[in-house]
C-alpha atoms as a printed R data frame, in Angstrom:
   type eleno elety resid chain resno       x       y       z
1  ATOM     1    CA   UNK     A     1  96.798 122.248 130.277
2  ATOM     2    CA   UNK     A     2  98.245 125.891 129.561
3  ATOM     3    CA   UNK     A     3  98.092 127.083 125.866
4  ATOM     4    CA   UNK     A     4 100.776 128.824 125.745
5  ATOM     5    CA   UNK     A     5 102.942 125.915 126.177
6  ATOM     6    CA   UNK     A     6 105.425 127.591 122.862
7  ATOM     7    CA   UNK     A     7 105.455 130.839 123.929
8  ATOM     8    CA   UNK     A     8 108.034 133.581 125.336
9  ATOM     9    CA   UNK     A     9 109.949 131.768 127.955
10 ATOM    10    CA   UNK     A    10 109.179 127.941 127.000
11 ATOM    11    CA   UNK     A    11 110.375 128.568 123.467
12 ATOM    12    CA   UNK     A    12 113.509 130.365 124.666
13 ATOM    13    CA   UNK     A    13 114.279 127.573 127.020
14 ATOM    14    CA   UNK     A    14 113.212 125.084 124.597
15 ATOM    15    CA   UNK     A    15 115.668 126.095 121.849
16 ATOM    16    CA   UNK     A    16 118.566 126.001 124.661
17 ATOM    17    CA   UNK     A    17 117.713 122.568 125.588
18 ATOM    18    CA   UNK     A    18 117.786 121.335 121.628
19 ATOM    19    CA   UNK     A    19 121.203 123.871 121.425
20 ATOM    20    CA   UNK     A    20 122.413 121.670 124.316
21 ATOM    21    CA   UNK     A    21 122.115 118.928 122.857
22 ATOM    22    CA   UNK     A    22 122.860 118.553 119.506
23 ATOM    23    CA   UNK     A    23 125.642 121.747 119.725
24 ATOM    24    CA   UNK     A    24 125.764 124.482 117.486
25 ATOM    25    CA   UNK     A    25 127.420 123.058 114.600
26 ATOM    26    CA   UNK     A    26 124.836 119.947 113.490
27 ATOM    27    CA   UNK     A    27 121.780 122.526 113.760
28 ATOM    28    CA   UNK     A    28 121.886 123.348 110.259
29 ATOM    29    CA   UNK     A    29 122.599 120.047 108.776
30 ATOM    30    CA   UNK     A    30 119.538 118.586 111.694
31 ATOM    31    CA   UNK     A    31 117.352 121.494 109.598
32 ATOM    32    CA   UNK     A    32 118.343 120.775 106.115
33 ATOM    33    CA   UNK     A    33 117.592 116.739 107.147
34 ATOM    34    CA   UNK     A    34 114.026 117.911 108.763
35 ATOM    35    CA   UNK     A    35 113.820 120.170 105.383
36 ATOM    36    CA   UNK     A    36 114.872 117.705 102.732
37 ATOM    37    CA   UNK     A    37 112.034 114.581 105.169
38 ATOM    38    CA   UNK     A    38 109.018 117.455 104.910
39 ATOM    39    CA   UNK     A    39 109.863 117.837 101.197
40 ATOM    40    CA   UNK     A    40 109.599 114.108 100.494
41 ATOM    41    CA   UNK     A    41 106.575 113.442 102.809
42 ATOM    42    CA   UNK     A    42 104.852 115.599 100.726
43 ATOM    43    CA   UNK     A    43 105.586 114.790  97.228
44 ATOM    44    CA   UNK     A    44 104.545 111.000  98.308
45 ATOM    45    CA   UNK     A    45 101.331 112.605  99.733
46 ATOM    46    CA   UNK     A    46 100.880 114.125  96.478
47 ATOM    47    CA   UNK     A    47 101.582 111.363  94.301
48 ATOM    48    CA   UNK     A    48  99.404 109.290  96.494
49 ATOM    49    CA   UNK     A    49  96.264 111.454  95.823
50 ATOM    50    CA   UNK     A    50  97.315 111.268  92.529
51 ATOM    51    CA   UNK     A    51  97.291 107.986  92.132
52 ATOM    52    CA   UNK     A    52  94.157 107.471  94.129
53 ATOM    53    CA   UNK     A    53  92.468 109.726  91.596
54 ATOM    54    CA   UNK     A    54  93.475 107.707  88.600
55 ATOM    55    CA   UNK     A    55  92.633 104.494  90.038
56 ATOM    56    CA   UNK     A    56  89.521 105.652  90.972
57 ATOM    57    CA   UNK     A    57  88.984 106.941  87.668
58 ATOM    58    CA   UNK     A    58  90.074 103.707  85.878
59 ATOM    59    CA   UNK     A    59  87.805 101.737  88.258
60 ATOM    60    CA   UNK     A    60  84.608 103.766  87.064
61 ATOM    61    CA   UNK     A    61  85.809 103.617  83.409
62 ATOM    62    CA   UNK     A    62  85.958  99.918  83.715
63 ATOM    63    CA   UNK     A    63  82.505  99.674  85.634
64 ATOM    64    CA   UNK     A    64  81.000 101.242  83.312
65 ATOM    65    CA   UNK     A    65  82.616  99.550  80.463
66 ATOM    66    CA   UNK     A    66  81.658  96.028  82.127
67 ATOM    67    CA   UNK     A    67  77.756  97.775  82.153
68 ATOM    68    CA   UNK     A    68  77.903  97.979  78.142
69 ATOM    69    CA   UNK     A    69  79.400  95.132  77.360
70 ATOM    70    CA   UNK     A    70  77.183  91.948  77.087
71 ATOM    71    CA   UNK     A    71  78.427  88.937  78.928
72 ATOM    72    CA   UNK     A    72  80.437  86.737  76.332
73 ATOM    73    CA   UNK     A    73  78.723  83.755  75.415
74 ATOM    74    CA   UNK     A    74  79.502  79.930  76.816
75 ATOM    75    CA   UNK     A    75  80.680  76.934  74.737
76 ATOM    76    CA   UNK     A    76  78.799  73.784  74.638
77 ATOM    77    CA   UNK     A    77  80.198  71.282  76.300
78 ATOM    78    CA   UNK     A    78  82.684  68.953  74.463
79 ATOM    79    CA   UNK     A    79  81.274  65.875  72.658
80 ATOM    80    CA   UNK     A    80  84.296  63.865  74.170
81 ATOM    81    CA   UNK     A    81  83.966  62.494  77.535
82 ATOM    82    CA   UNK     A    82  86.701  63.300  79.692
83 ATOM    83    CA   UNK     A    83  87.060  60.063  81.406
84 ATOM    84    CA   UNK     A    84  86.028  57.139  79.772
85 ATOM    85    CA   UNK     A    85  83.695  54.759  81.297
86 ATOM    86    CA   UNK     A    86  84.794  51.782  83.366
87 ATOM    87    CA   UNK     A    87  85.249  48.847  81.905
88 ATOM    88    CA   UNK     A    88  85.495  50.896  77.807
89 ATOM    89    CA   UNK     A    89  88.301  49.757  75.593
90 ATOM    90    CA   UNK     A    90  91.303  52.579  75.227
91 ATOM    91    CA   UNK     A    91  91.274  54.143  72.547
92 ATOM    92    CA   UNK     A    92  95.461  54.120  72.956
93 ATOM    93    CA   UNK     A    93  95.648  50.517  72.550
């Protein structure tokens, strides 16, 4: 495969192609569209990073927070049975 696929005569022939075909007067709104779609890719790669770096901070924080802190202690059981036992009296009636 050449490497110099984008250079002199491709490019020039390239650009008269896209000319072609989307005409002289929607180039520079098809460049401000690109422009404004490389400008928002970005900031939502940044913020995604971001984000990424907080989380990952807020996970160790609460790892390590989890490590200090004893486990919190169980109730006894309650004295009450749940169900009563076949054949008890209610204690509605």
């Amino acid at each position: 495969m050449p490497s110099n696929l984008f250079a002199g005569p491709h490019l020039w022939i390239l650009l008269i192609v896209i000319l072609l075909l989307f005409g002289a007067a929607k180039l520079p709104a098809l460049a401000k569209s690109m422009g404004q779609s490389a400008r928002i890719f970005k900031g939502e790669m940044k913020a995604m990073k971001d984000d990424d770096k907080t989380t990952g901070a807020a996970e160790a924080c609460t790892v390590d927070n989890a490590a200090a802190t004893p486990a919190p202690a169980q109730t006894p059981a309650s004295s009450t049975p749940a169900d009563p036992a076949p054949g008890a009296p209610d204690a509605k009636s």
